[in-house]
N, C-alpha and C positions, 0 to 999 in steps of 0.2 A: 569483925569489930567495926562499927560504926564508923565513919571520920565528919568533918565537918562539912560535908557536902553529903550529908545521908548517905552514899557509897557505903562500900565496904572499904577497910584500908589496905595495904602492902600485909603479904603474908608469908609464911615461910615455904609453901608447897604448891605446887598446880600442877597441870596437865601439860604430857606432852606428846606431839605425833611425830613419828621419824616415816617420812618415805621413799620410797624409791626401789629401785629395781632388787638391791643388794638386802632389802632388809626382809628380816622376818617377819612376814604377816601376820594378820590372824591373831596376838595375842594382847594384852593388857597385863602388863607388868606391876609389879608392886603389892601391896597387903593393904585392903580397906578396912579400918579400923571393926572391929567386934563390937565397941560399944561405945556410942557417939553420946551419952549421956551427961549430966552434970557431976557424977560421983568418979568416970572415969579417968582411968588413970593416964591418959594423953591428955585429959582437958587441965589445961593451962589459964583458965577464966579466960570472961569478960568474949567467949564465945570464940575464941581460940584453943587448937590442938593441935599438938602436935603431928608430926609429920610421921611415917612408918617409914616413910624410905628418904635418905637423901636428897638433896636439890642439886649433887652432885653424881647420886648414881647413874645416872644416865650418862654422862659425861666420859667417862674412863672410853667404852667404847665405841663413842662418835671420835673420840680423838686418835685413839689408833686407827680407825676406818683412813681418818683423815691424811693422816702418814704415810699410812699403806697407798693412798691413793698420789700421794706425790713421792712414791718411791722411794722414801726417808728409811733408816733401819727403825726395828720393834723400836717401843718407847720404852725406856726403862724405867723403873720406880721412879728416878730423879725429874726425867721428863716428868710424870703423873704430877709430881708434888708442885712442879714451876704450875702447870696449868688447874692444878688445884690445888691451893695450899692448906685445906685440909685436908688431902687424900688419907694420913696416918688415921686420922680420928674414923673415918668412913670406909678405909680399905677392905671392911667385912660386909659391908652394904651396897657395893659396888658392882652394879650388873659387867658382865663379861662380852666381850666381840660375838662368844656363840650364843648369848642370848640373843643378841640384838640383828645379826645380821646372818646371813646363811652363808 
């Protein structure tokens, strides 16, 4: 979407890199839409679509990594919901620790 500086504006989804020693290489997570068209069923106008995956998936487990790495116990659902307070809505969309790290 346009904004007033010719840009593009704030959007619902982007890219992201996790590195480092613990994590799993090698892959590209997420589902790239099937059909980036004007009829399709993600497109929301005005050259907006929607997202396949959460702006939260990714999150779940970076935050446990991050526990585990300061010795805290598992996080429990309640934890998940403090640090994301949609987790309820997204909890099916939610990559897991063995996705992300080895």
């Amino acid at each position: 979407t346009p904004n007033n500086n010719e840009g593009t504006d704030h959007a619902w989804a982007g890219n992201y890199a996790v590195m480092g020693g613990s994590v799993k290489g090698g892959q590209a997570l997420g589902k790239y839409p099937d059909d980036l068209t004007a009829s399709s069923y993600l497109n929301v106008g005005r050259g907006r679509f929607m997202p396949t995956t959460p702006w939260e998936g990714i999150w779940k487990p970076v935050a446990e990594w991050m526990a585990q790495g300061d010795g805290l116990d598992p996080l429990t659902e309640s934890d998940l919901r403090k640090i994301m307070p949609k987790y309820d809505i997204f909890k099916s969309s939610l990559y897991s620790w063995e996705d992300l790290f080895k």
